[in-house]
C-alpha positions as CSV (number, residue, x, y, z in Angstrom):
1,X,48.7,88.0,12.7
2,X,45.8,90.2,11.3
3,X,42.6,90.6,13.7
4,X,39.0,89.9,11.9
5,X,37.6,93.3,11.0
6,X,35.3,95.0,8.7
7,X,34.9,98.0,6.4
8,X,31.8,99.9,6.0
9,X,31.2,101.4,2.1
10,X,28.5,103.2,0.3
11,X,29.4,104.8,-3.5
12,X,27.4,105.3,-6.0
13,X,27.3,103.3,-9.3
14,X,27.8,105.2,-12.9
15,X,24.6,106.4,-14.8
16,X,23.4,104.0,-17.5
17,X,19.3,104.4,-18.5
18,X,18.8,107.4,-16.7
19,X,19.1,106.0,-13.1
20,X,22.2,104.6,-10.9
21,X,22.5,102.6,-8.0
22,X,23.9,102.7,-4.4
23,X,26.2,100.0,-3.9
24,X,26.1,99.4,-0.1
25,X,27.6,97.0,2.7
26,X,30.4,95.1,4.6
27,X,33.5,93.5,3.8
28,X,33.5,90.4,4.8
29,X,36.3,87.9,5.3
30,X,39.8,88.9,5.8
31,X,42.6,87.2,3.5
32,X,46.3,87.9,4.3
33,X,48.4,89.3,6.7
34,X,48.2,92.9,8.4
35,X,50.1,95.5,5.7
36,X,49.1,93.0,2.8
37,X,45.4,91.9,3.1
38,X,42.4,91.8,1.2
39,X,38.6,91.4,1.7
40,X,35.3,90.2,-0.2
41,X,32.3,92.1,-0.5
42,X,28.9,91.0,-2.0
43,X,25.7,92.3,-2.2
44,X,22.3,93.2,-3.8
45,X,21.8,96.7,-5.1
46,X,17.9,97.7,-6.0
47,X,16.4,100.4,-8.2
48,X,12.7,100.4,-8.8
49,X,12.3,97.7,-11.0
50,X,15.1,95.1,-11.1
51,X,18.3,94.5,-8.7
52,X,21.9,93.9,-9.7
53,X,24.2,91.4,-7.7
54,X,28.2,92.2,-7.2
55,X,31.1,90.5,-5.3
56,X,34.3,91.4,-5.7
57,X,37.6,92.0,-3.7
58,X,38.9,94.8,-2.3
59,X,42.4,96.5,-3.1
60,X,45.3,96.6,-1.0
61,X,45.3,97.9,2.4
62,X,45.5,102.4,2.0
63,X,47.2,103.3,5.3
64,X,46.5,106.4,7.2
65,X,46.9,107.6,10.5
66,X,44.0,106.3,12.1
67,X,44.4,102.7,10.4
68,X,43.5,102.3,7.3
69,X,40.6,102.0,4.1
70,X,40.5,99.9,0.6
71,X,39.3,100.7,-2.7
72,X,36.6,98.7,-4.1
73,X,35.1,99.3,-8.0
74,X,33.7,96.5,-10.1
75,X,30.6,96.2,-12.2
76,X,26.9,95.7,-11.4
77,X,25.8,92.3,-12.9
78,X,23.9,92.8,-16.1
79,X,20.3,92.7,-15.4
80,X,17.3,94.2,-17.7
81,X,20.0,94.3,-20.5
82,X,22.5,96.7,-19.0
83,X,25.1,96.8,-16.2
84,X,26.5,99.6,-13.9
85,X,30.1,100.4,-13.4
86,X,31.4,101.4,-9.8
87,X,34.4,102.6,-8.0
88,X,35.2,104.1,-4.6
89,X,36.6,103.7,-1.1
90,X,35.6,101.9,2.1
91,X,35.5,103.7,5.5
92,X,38.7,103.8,7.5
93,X,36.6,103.2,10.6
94,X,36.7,99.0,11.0
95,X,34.7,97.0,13.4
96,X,35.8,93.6,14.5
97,X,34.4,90.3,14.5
98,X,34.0,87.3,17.2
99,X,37.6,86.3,17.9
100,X,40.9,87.9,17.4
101,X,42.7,85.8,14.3
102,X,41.4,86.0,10.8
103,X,39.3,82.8,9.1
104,X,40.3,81.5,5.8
105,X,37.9,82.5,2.7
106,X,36.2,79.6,0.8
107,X,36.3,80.3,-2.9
């Protein structure tokens, strides 16, 4: 059994057009057991003039000895005729949602 939880992230997207973007959220749902799990993540990221949407799903669980943090990277949707590329980690720290068992994901 895995408990509900989430992962805070914040990295920073790869210059493209002089300009980048923070990419910035929660994971949400939980998918798989407790030393083999995965989560989504989806979001708006906005510069200026013109947002790009992700989504995506995070890697494998990184274990560490307070718990344990997942790497995300994917690709800004192309909007405006170009797209941003980012990659990083989400916080070990994890905060847990209403009720103790995970919820399957709809996709």
């Amino acid at each position: 059994m895995i408990y509900r939880h989430t992962h805070y992230f914040k990295v920073d997207s790869k210059i493209v057009r002089g300009h980048f973007h923070h990419v910035v959220g929660y994971t949400e749902y939980v998918i798989g057991t407790e030393s083999f799990h995965f989560h989504i993540y989806i979001g708006i990221s906005t510069y200026t003039d013109h947002t790009h949407n992700y989504s995506g799903i995070t890697g494998l669980p990184i274990k560490t000895e307070n718990g344990h943090y997942h790497k995300i990277q994917g690709i800004l949707e192309c909007t405006d005729d170009h797209e941003h590329k980012f990659k990083g980690y989400t916080s070990e720290e994890i905060s847990y949602s209403k009720g103790k068992e995970t919820r399957e994901a709809f996709i």
